[in-house]
Every structure is written in structure tokens, then in C-alpha cells.
Backbone as CSV, one residue per row, in Angstrom:
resi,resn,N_x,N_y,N_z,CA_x,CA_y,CA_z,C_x,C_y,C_z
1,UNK,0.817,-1.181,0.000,0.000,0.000,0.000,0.872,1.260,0.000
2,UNK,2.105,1.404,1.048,2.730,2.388,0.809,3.022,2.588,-0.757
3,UNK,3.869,1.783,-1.684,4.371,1.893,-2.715,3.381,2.228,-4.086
4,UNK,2.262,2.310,-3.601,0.948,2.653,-4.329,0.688,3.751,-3.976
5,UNK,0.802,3.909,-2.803,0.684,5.713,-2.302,1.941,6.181,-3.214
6,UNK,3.355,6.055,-2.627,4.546,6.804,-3.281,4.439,6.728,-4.676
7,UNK,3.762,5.630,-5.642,3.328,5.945,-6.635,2.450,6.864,-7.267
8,UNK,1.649,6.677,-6.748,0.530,8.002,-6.858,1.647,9.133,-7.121
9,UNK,1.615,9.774,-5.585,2.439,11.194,-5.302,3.300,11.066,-6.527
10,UNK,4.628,10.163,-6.728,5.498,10.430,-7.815,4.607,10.642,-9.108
11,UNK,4.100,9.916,-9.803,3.153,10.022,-10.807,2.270,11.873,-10.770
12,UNK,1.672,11.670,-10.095,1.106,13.116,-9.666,1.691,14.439,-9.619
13,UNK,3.166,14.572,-8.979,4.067,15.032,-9.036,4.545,15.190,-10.877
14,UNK,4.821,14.531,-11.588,5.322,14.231,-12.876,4.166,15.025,-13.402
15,UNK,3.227,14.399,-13.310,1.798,15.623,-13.927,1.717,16.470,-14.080
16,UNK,1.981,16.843,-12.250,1.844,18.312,-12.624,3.238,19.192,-12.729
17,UNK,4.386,18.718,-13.084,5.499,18.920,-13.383,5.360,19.757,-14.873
18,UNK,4.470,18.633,-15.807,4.601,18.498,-17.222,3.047,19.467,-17.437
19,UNK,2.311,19.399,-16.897,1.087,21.120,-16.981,1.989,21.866,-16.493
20,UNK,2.800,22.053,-15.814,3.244,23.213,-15.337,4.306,23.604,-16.683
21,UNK,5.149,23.012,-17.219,5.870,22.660,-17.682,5.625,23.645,-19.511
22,UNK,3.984,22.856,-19.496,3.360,23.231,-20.821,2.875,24.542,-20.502
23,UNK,2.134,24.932,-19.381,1.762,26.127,-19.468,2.820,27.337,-19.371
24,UNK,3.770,26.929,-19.035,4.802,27.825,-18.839,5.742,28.285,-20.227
25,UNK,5.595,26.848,-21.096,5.864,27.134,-22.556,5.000,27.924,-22.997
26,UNK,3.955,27.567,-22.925,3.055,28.361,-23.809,2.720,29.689,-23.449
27,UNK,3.549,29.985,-22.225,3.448,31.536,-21.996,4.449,32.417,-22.530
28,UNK,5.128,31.887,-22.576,6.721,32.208,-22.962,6.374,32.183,-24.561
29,UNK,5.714,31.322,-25.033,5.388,31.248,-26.723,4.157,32.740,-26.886
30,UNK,3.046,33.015,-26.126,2.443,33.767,-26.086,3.592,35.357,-25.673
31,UNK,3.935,35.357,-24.939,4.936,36.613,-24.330,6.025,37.388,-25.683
32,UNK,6.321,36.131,-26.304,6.807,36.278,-27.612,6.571,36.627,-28.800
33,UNK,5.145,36.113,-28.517,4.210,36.518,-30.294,3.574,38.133,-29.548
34,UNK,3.030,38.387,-28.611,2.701,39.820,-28.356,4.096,40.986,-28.116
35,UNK,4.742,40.304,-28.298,6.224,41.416,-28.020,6.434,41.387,-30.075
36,UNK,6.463,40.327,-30.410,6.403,41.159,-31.915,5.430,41.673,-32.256
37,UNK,4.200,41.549,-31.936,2.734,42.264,-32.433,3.173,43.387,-32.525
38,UNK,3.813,43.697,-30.731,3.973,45.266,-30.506,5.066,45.731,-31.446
39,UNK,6.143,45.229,-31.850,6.846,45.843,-32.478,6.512,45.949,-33.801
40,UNK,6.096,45.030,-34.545,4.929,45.566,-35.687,4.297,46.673,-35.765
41,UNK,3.650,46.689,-34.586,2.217,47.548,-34.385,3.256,49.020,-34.473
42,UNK,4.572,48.997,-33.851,5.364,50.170,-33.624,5.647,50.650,-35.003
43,UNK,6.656,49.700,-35.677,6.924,50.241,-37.225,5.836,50.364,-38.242
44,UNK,4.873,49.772,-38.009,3.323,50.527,-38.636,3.091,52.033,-38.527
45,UNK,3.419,52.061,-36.974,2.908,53.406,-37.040,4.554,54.485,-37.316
46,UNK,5.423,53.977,-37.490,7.032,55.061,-37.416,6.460,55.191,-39.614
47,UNK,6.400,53.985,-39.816,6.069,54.303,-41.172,5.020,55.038,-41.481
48,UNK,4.223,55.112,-41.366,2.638,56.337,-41.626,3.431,57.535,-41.054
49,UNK,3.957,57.876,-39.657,5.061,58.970,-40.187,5.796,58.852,-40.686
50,UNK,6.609,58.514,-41.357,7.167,58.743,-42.158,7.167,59.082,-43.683
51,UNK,5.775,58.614,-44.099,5.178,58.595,-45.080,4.202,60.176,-45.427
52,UNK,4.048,60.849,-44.003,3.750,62.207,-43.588,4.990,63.164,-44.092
53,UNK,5.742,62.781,-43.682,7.120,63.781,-43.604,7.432,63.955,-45.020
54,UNK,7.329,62.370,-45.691,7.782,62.209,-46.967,7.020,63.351,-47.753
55,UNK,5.431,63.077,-47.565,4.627,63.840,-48.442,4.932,65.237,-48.360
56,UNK,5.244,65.635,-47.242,5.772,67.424,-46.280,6.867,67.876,-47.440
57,UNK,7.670,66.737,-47.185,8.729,67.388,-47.670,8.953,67.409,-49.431
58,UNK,8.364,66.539,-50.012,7.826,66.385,-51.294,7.159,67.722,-51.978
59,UNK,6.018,68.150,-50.916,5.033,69.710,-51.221,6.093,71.071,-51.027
60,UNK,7.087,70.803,-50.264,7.684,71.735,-50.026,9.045,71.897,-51.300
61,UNK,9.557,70.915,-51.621,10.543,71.046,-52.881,9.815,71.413,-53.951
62,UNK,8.890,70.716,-53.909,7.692,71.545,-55.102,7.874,73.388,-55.440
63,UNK,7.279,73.364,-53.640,7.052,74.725,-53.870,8.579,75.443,-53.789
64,UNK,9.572,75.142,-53.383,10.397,75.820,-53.612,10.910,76.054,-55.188
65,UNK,11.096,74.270,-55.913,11.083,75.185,-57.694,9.845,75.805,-58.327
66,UNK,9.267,76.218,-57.498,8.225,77.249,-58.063,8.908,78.631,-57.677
67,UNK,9.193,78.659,-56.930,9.727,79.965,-56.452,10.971,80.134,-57.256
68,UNK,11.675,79.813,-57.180,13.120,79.896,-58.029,12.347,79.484,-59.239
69,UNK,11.904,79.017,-60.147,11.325,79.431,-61.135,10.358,80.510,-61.411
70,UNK,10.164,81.092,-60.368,9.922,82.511,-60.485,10.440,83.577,-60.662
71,UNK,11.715,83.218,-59.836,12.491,84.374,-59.664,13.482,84.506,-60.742
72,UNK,13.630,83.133,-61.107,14.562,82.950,-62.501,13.398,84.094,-63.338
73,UNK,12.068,83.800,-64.272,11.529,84.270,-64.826,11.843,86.082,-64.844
74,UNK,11.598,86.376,-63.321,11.513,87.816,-62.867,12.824,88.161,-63.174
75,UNK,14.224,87.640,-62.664,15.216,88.684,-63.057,15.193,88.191,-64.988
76,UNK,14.766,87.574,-65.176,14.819,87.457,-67.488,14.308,88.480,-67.418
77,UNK,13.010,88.497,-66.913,12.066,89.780,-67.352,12.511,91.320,-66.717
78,UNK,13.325,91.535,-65.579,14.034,92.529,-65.415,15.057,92.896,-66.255
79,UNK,16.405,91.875,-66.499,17.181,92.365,-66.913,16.661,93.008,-68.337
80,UNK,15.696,92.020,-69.150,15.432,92.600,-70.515,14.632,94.383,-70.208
81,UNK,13.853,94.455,-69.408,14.122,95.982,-68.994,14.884,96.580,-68.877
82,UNK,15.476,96.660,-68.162,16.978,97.199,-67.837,18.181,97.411,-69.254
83,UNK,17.717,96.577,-70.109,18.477,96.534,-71.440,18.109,97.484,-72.141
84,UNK,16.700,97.575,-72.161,15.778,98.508,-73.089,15.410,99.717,-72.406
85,UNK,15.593,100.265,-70.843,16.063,101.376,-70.816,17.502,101.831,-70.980
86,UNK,18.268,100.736,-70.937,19.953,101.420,-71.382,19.904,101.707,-72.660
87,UNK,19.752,101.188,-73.492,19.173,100.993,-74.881,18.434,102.636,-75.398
88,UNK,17.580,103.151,-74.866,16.935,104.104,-74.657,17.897,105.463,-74.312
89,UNK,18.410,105.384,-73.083,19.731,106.283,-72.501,20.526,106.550,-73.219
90,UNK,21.429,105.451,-74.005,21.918,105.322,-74.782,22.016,105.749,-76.145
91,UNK,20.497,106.313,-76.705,20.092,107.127,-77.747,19.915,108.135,-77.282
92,UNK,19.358,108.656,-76.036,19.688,109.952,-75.438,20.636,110.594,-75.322
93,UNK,21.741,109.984,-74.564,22.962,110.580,-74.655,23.758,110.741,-75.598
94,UNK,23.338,109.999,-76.857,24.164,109.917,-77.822,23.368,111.398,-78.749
95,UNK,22.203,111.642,-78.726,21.413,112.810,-79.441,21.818,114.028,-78.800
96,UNK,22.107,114.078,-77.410,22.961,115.277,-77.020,24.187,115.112,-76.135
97,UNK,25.126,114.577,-77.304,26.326,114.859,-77.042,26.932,113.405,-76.463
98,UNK,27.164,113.948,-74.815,27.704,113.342,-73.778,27.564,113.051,-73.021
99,UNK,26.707,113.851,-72.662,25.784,113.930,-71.659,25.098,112.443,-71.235
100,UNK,26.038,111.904,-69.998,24.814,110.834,-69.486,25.557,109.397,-69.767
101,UNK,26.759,109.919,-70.017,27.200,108.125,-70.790,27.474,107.486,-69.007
102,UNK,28.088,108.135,-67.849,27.918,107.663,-66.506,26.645,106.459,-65.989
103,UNK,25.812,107.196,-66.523,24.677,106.589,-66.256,24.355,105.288,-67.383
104,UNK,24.740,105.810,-68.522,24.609,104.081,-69.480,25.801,103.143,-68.671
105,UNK,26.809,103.600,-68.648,27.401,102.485,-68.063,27.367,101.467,-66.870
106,UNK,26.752,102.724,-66.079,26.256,102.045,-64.551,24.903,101.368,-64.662
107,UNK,24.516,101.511,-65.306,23.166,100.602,-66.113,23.542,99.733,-66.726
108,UNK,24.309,99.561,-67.519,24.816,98.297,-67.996,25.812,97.386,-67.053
109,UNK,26.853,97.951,-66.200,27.267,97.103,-65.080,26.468,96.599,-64.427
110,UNK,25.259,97.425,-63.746,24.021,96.731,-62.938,23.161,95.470,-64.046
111,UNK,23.112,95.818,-64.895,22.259,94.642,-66.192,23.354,93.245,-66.374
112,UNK,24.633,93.480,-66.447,25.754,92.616,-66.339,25.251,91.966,-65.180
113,UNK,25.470,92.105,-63.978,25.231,92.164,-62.523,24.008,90.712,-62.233
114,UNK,22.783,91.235,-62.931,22.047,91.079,-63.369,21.696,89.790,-63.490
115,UNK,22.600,89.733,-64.936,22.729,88.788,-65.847,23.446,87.234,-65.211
116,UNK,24.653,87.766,-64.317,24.901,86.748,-63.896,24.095,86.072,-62.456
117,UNK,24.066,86.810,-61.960,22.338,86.511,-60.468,21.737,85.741,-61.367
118,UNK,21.032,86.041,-62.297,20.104,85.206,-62.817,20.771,83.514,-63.344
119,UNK,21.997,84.107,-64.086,22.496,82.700,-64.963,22.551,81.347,-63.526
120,UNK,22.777,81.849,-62.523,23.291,81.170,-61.673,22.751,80.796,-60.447
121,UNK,21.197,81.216,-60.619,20.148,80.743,-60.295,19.308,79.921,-61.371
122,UNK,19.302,80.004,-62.311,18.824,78.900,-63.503,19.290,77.916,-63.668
123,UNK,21.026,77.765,-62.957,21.571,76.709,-62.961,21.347,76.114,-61.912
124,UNK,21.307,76.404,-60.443,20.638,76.084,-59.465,19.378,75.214,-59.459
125,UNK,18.385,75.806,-60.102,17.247,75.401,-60.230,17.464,74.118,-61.368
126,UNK,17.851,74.315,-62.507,18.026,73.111,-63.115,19.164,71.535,-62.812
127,UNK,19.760,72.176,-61.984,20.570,71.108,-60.977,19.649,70.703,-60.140
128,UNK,18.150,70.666,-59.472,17.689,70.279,-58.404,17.079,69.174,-59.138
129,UNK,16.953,68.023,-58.663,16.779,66.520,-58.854,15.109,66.983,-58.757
130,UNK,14.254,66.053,-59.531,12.774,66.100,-59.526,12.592,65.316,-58.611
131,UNK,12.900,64.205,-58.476,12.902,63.202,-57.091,13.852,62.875,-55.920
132,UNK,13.468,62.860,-55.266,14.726,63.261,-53.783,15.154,61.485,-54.065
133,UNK,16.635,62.026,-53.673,17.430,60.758,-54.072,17.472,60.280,-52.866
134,UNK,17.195,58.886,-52.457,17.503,57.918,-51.398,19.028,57.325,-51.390
């Protein structure tokens, strides 16, 4: 009878050794699959920002070659003013005399001036990549 008892207990013992055993795996298997959920669940959301920023910064290069293609436009369309009042001066001063050639020249240094501001913002602007390079 004892050795039927100590059987039992050992047996019983082993049982609940091996539930303990399994449930403890399977927590450790559970503890594991919700620790990647979460880190999933994390780079889900780092990507949707990021995908924010992307778009941000996408609208904003936009609008900047709009602007420098503006301004390119504006100094073309200045300097060719600036030509055609020197141009103008230039028949003035020449109809009386001498008078005034100071002023064609400093009009044409400023139109020079000009000329290169602009060249070197057109190059600017046509050096900027349409798609941001990764």
C-alpha cells in the first residue's frame, strides 16, 4: 500500500510537473508573439510617419522650384528691362552729345550684374533633382 501511495504522489508530481511545464511554454510562446505584435504595431505606425514627412517634404521642394522658377523668370524679365532702358539712354545721350554716358554704363554694369544673379540661379534650379534621391 505504501508503494501505491509513493506511486501516486510520484506520478502526480510528474503531472503536474509536465502542466506546469506546458503552461509555462506556452506563456513564454504567447509573451513572444505579443512582443512582436507590438513591435509591428510600432513600425506601422514610425512608417505612416514617415510617409507624412515624406509627403511634407515632397510639397515643399515643389514649392520651392516654383519659387526659383519665379524668380529665374523675374530677373529674365528685369534684366530685358533694364536693357531697353539702357538701350533708350543710350540714344539719349548719344542725341545730345555726352551727356549721361555715366549713367549708361552704370546701367549696364548693374544689367551685367544682373545677368549673372540670374544665370546662376537657372543653374541652381536646373541642378535640383525632380525626385529626392535615397
Amino acid at each position: 500500500m505504501y508503494n501505491l501511495i509513493k506511486n501516486v504522489m510520484y506520478y502526480t508530481t510528474l503531472f503536474i510537473i509536465a502542466v506546469t511545464d506546458f503552461f509555462i511554454i506556452r506563456y513564454r510562446i504567447v509573451k513572444k508573439y505579443l512582443y512582436a505584435l507590438y513591435n509591428l504595431l510600432n513600425l506601422v505606425e514610425r512608417i505612416d510617419r514617415m510617409s507624412i514627412n515624406l509627403e511634407t517634404l515632397t510639397a515643399e521642394v515643389t514649392r520651392v522650384q516654383t519659387v526659383q522658377a519665379s524668380a529665374v523668370t523675374l530677373l529674365t524679365s528685369l534684366t530685358k528691362e533694364l536693357e531697353q532702358i539702357s538701350a533708350d539712354l543710350a540714344v539719349k545721350s548719344a542725341a545730345s552729345a555726352t551727356e549721361g554716358t555715366n549713367d549708361v554704363s552704370a546701367l549696364n554694369e548693374l544689367i551685367d550684374k544682373l545677368k549673372v544673379s540670374t544665370d546662376v540661379l537657372a543653374i541652381a534650379v536646373a541642378t535640383v533633382p525632380d525626385k529626392p534621391q535615397v
